[in-house]
C-alpha positions as a Markdown table, in Angstrom:
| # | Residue | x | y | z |
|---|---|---|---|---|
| 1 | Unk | 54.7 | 104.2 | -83.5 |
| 2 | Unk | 56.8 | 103.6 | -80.6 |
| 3 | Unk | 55.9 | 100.3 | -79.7 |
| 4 | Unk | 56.3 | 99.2 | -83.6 |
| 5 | Unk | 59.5 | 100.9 | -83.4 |
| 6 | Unk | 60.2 | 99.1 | -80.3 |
| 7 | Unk | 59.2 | 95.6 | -81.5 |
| 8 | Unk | 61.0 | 95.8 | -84.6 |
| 9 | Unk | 64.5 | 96.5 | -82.4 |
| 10 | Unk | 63.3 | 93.5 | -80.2 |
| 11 | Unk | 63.0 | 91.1 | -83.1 |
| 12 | Unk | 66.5 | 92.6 | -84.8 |
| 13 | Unk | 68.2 | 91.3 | -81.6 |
| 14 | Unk | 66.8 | 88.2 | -81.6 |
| 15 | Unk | 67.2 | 87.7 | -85.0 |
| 16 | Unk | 71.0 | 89.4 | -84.3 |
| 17 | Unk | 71.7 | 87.1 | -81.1 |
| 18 | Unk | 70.4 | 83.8 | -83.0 |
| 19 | Unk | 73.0 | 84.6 | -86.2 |
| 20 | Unk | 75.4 | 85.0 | -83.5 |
| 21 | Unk | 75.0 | 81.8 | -81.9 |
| 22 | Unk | 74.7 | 80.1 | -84.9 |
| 23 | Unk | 78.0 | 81.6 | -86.6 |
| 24 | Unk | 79.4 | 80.4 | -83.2 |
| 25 | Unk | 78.2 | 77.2 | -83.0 |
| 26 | Unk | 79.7 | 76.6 | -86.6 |
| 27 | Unk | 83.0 | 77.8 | -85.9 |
| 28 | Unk | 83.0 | 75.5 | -82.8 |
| 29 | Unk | 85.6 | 74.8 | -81.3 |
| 30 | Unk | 88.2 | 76.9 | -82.3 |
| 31 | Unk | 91.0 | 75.8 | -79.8 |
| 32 | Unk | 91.7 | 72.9 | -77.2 |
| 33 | Unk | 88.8 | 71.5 | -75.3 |
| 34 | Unk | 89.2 | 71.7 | -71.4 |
| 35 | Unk | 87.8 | 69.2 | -69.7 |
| 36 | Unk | 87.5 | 69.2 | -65.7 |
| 37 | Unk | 87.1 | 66.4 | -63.6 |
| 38 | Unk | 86.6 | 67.6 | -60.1 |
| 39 | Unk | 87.8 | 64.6 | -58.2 |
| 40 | Unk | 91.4 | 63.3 | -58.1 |
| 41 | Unk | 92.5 | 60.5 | -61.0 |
| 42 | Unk | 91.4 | 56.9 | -60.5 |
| 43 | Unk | 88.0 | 57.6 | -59.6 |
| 44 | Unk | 85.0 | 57.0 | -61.4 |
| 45 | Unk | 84.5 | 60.5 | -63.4 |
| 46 | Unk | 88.6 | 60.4 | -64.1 |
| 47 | Unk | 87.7 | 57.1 | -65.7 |
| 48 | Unk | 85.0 | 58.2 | -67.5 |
| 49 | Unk | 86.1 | 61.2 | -68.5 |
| 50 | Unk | 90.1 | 59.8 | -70.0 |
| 51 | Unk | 87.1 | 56.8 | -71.9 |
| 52 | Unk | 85.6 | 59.5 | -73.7 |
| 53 | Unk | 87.7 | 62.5 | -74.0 |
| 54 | Unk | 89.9 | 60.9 | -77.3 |
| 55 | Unk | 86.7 | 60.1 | -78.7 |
| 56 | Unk | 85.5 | 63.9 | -78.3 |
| 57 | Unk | 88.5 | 65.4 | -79.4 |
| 58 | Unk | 88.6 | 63.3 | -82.4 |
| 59 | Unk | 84.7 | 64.0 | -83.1 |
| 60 | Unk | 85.6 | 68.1 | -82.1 |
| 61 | Unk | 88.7 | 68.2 | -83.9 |
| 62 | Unk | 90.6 | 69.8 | -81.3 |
| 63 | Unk | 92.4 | 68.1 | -78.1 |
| 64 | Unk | 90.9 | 67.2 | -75.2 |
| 65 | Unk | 93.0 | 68.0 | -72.5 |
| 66 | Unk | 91.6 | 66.4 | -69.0 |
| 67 | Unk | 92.2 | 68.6 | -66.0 |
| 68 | Unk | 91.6 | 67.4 | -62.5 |
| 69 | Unk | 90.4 | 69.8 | -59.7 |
| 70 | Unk | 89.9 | 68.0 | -56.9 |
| 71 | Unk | 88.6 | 69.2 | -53.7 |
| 72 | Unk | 85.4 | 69.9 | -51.6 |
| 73 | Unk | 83.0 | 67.2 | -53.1 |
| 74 | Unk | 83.3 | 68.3 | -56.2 |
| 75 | Unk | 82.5 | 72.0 | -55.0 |
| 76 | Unk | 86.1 | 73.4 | -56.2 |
| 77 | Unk | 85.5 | 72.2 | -60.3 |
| 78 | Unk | 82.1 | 72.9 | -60.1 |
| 79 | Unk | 82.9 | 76.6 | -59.4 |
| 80 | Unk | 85.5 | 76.8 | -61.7 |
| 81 | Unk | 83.2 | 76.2 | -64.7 |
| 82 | Unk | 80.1 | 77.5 | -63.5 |
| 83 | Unk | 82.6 | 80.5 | -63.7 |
| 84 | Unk | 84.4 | 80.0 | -67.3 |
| 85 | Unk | 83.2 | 81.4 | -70.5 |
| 86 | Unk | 80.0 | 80.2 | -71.8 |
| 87 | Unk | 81.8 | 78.9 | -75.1 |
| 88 | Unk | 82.3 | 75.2 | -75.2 |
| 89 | Unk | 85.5 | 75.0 | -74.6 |
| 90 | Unk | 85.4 | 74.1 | -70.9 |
| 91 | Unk | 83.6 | 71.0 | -69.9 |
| 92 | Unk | 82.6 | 69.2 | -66.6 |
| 93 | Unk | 81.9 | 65.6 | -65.7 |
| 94 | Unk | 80.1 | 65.7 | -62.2 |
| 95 | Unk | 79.3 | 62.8 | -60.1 |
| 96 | Unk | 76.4 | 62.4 | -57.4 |
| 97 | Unk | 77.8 | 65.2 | -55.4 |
| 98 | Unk | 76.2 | 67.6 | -58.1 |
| 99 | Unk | 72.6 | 66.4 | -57.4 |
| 100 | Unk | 73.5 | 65.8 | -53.4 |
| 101 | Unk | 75.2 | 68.9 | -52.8 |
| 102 | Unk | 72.4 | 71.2 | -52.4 |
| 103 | Unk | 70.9 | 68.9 | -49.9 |
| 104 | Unk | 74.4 | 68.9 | -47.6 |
| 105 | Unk | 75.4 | 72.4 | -47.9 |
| 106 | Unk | 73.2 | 75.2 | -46.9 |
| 107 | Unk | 75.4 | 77.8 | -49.3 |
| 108 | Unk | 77.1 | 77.1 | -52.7 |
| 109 | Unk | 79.0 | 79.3 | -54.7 |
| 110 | Unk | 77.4 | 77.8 | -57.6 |
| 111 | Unk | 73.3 | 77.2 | -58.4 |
| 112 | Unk | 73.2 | 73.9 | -59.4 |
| 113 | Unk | 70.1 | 74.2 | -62.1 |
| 114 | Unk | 70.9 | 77.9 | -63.4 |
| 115 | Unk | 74.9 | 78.0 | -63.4 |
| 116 | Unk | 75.1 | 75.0 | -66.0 |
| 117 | Unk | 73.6 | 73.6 | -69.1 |
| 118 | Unk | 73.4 | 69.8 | -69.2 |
| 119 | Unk | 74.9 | 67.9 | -72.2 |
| 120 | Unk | 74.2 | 64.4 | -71.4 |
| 121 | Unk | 73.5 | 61.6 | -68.5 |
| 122 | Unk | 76.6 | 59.0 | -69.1 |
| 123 | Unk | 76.9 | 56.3 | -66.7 |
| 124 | Unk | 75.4 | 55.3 | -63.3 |
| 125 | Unk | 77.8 | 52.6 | -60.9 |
| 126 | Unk | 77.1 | 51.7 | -57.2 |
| 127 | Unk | 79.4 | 52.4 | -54.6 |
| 128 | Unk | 81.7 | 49.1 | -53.3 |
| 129 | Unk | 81.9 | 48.3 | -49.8 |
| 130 | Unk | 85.4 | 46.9 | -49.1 |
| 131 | Unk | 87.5 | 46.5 | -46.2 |
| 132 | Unk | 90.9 | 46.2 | -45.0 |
| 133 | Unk | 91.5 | 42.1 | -45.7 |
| 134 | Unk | 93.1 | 42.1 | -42.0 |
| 135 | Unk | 90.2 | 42.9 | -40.4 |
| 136 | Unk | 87.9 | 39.7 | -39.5 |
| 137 | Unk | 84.8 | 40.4 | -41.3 |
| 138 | Unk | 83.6 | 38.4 | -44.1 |
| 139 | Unk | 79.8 | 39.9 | -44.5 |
| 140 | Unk | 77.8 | 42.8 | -44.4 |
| 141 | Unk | 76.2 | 41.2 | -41.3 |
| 142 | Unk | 79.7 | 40.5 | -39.8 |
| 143 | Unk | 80.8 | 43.9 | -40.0 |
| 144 | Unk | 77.4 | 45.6 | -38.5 |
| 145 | Unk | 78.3 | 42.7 | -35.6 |
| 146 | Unk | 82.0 | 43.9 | -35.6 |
| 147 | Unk | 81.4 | 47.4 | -35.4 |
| 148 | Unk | 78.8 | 47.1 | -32.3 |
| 149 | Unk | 80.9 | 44.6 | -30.2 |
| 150 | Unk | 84.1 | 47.2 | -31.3 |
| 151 | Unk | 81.9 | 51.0 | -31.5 |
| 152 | Unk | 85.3 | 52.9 | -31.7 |
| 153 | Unk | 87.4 | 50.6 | -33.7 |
| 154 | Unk | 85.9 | 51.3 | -37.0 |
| 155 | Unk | 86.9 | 54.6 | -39.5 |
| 156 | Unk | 85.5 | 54.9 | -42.7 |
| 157 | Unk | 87.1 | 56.7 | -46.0 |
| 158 | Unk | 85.2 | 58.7 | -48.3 |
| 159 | Unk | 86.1 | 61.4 | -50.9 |
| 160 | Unk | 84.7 | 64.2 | -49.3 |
| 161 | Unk | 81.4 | 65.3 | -47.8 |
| 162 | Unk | 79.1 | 66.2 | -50.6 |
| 163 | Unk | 80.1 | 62.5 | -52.0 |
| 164 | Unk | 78.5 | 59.3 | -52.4 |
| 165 | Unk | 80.6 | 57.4 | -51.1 |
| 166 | Unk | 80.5 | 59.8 | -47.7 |
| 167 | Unk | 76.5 | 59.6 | -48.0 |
| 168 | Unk | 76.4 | 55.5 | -48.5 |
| 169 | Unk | 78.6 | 55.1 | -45.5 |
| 170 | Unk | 76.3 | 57.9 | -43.2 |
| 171 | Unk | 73.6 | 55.7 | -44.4 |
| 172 | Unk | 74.6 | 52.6 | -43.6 |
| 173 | Unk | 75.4 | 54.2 | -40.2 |
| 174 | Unk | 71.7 | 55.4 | -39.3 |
| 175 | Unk | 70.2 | 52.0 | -40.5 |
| 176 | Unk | 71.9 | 50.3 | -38.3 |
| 177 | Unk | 73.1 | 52.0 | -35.6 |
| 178 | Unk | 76.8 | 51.2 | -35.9 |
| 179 | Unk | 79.6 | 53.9 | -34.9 |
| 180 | Unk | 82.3 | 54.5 | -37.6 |
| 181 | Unk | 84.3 | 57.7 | -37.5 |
| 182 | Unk | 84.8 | 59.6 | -41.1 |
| 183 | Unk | 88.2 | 60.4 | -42.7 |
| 184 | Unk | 88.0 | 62.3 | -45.7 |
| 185 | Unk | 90.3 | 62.2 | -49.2 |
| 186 | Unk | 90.6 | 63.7 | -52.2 |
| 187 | Unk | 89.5 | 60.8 | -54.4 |
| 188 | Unk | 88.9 | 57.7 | -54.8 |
| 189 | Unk | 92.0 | 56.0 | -55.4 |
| 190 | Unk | 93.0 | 58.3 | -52.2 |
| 191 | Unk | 90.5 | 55.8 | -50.1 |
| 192 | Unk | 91.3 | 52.4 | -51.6 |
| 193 | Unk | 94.9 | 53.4 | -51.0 |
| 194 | Unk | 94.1 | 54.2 | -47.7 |
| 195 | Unk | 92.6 | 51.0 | -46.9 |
| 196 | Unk | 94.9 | 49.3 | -48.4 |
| 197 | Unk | 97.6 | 51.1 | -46.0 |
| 198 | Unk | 95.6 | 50.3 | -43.0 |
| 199 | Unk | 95.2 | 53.8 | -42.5 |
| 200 | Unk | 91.3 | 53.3 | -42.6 |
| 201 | Unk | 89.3 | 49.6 | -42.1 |
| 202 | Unk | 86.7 | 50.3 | -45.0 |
| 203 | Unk | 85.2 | 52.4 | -47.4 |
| 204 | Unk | 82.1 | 52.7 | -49.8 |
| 205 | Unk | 84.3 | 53.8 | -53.4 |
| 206 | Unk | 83.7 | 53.4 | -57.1 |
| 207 | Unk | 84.0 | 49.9 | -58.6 |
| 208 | Unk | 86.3 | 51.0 | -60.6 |
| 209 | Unk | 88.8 | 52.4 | -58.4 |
| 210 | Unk | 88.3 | 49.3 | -56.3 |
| 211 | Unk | 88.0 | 45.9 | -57.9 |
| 212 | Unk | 91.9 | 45.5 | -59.0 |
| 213 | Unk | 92.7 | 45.7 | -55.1 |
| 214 | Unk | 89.7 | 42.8 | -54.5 |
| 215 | Unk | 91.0 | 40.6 | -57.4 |
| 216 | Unk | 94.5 | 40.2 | -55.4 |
| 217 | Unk | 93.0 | 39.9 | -52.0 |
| 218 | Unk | 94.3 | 43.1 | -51.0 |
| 219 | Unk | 91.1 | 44.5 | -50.3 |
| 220 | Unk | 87.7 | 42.3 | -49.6 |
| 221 | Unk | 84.6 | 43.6 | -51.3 |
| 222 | Unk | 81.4 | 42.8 | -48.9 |
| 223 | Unk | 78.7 | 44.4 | -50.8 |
| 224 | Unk | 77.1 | 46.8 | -53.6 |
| 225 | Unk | 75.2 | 49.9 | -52.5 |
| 226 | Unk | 72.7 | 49.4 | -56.0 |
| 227 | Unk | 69.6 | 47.2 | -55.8 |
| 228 | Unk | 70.8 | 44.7 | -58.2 |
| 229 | Unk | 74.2 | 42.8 | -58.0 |
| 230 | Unk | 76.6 | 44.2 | -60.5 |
| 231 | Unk | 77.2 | 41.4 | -63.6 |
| 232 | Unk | 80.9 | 41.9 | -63.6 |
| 233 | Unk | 81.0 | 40.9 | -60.3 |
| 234 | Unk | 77.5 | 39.0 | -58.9 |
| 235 | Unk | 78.8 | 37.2 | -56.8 |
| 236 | Unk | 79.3 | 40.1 | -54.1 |
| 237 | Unk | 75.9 | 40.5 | -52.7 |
| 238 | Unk | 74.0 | 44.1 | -52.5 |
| 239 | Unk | 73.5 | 45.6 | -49.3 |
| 240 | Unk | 70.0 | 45.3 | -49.2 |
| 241 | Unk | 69.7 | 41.7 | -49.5 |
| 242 | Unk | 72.5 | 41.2 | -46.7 |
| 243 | Unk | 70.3 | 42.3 | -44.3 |
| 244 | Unk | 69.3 | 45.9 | -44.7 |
| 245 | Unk | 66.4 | 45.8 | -47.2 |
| 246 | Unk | 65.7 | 49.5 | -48.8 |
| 247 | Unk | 69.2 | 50.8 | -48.5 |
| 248 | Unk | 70.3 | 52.2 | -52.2 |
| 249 | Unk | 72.9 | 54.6 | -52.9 |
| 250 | Unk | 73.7 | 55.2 | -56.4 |
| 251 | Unk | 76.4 | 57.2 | -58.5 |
| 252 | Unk | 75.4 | 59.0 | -61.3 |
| 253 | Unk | 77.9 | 61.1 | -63.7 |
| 254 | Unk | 77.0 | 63.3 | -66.4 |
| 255 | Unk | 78.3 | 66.1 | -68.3 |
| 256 | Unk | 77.9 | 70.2 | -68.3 |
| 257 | Unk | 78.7 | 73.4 | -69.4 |
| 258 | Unk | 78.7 | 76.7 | -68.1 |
| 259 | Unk | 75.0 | 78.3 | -68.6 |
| 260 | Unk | 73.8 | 80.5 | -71.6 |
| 261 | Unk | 76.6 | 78.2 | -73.5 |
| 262 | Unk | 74.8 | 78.5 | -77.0 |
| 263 | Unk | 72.5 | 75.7 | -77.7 |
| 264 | Unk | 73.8 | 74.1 | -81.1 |
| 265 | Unk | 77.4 | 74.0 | -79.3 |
| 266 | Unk | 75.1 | 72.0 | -76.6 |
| 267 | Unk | 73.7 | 70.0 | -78.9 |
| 268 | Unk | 76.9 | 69.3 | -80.7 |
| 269 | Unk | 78.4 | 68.1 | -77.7 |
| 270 | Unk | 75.7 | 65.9 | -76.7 |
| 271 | Unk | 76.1 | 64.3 | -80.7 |
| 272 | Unk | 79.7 | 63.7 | -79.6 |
| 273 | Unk | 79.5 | 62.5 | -76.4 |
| 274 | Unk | 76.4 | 60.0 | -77.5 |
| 275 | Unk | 78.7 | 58.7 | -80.0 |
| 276 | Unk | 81.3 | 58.0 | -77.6 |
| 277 | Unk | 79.3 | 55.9 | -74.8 |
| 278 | Unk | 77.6 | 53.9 | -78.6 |
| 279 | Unk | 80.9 | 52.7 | -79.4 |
| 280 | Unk | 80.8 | 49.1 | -78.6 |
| 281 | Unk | 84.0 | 49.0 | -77.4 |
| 282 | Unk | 84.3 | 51.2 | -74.8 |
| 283 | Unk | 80.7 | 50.4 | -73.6 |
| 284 | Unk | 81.9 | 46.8 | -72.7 |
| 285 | Unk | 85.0 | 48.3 | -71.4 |
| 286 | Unk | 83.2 | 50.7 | -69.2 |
| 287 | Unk | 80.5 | 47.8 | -68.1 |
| 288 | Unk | 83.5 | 45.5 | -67.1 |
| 289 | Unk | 84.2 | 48.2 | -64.5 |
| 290 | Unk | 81.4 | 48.2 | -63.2 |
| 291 | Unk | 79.3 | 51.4 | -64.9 |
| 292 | Unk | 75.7 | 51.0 | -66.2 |
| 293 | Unk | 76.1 | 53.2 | -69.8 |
| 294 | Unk | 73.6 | 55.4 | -70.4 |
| 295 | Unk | 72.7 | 58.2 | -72.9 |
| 296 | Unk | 70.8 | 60.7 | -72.9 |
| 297 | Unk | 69.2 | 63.8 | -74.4 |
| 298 | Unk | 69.8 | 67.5 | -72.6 |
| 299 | Unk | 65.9 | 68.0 | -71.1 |
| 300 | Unk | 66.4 | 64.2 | -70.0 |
| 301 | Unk | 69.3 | 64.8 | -68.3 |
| 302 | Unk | 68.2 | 67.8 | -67.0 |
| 303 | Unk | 64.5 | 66.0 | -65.6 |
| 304 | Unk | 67.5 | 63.3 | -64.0 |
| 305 | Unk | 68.9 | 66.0 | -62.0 |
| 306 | Unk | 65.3 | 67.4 | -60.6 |
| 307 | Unk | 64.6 | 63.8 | -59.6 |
| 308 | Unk | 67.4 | 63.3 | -58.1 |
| 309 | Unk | 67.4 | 66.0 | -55.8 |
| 310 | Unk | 64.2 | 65.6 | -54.9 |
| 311 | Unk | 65.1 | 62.4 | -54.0 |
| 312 | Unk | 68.5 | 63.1 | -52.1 |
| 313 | Unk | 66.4 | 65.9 | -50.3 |
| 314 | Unk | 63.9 | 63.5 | -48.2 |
| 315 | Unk | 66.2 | 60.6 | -48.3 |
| 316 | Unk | 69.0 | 63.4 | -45.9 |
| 317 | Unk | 66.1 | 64.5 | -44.3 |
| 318 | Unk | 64.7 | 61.2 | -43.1 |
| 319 | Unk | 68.7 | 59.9 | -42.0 |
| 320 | Unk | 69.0 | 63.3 | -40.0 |
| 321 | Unk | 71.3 | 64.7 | -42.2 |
| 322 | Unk | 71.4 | 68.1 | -41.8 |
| 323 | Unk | 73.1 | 71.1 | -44.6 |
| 324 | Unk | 76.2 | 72.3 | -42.8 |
């Protein structure tokens, strides 16, 4: 008696919980749509995220306002929406650092699977290689030469451990041999401004964030970290074919939400932000900047991430790289 008593409570709840989710989901949104971007504008998830967001608020009906929280690698925005409600109103676009982190950082205040639901995959884009255009190097092969004829000469920007654009250059580094010292930023458009200035000789940055300053000379772009040239601009070589075959850094972004977020707000999102990245429009725009589009389902997206740290795990592991 007990037990049937017991079982009819459980399924009550259930039935209960899923009424309540659903009433929620239909309700959805019911105010302005936060939207963090943990890096500083200019980069390639500011970009991405200011593509999409007046599609989404038109699609949501309510505005999408962008907020960037920069800091840590990402760590910083991450937090602050694994901590937010799980409603749909606060969204994150994340960046390889969300895959990589967990194989840099022996703590995060954040577990990357359980802590978030994942909407969609939306782009993947190599990282450049540029530097300064006073500095005599014309090649990949030139600066690997440059940098061991001149082993303290040579400091690298990034945006921040637990970045790719910190990983290509660390990488690059153990393949070769070469000594470059690291100075951190907040963003992107942080290290291209940097090099421009002098303040740095190089960096490995987002396409996007990068190829204005190559187009007027400013900065000079010597290779892609991908495995293919990028179309928009083929004729910069890749890395691996400029003399160090197997090297292949890639930057993928996608977008979350805090967990237990209920699942028809999940899939709603995912609806809107597929329709987005379809328009043809913006997906030439965004290609022209150097970002392969992509799409995706949530279990997709979700199977991308468990790849991808498996794959970040042995690939830090076999470079040395050990979690601070």
């Amino acid at each position: 008696m007990v037990s049937t008593i017991a079982r009819a409570c459980y399924v009550a709840s259930v039935v209960c919980m899923t009424a309540s989710h659903t009433a929620h989901a239909q309700d959805y949104p019911t105010k302005a749509i936060r939207f963090v971007v943990p890096s500083t504008p200019g980069g390639g998830a500011d970009v991405l995220a200011r593509s999409i967001g007046p599609h989404l608020a038109h699609g949501l009906g309510k505005p999408v306002v962008i907020e960037n929280r920069a800091g840590a690698g990402g760590i910083i925005g991450y937090e602050i929406v694994a901590q937010s409600p799980p409603d749909g109103h606060t969204i994150l676009i994340v960046a390889g650092g969300y895959t990589l982190n967990p194989s840099l950082y022996a703590r995060l205040p954040y577990d990357t699977l359980k802590d978030f639901e994942r909407v969609s995959l939306i782009a993947c884009a190599p990282n450049l290689l540029v530097i300064q255009s006073s500095v005599p190097v014309k090649s990949v092969r030139e600066l690997i030469a440059f940098a061991k004829a001149k082993p303290a000469f040579l400091n690298y920007a990034s945006s921040g451990v637990g970045t790719t654009s910190y990983l290509a250059a660390e990488i690059f580094k153990w393949m070769t041999g070469v000594n470059m010292t690291h100075v951190p930023y907040k963003g992107a458009g942080a290290t291209a401004a940097a090099v421009i200035a002098g303040e740095v000789q190089l960096t490995f940055s987002a396409p996007s964030a990068l190829m204005p300053h190559t187009k007027t000379g400013r900065l000079r772009a010597l290779g892609v970290t991908s495995a293919r040239r990028l179309p928009v601009i083929s004729d910069v070589p890749t890395i691996a074919e400029s003399g160090l075959p197997g090297y292949e850094v890639n930057n993928c972004y996608g977008l979350l939400v805090p967990a237990k977020t209920p699942r028809p707000i999940v899939a709603k999102l995912n609806r809107e932000t597929v329709s987005a990245l379809h328009v043809p429009e913006r997906r030439m725009q965004l290609e022209g900047l150097g970002f392969e589009v992509l799409a995706t389902t949530s279990e997709q997206f979700t199977a991308f991430v468990k790849t991808d740290m498996a794959k970040w795990a042995r690939q830090l592991k076999a470079a040395g790289i050990q979690p601070e």
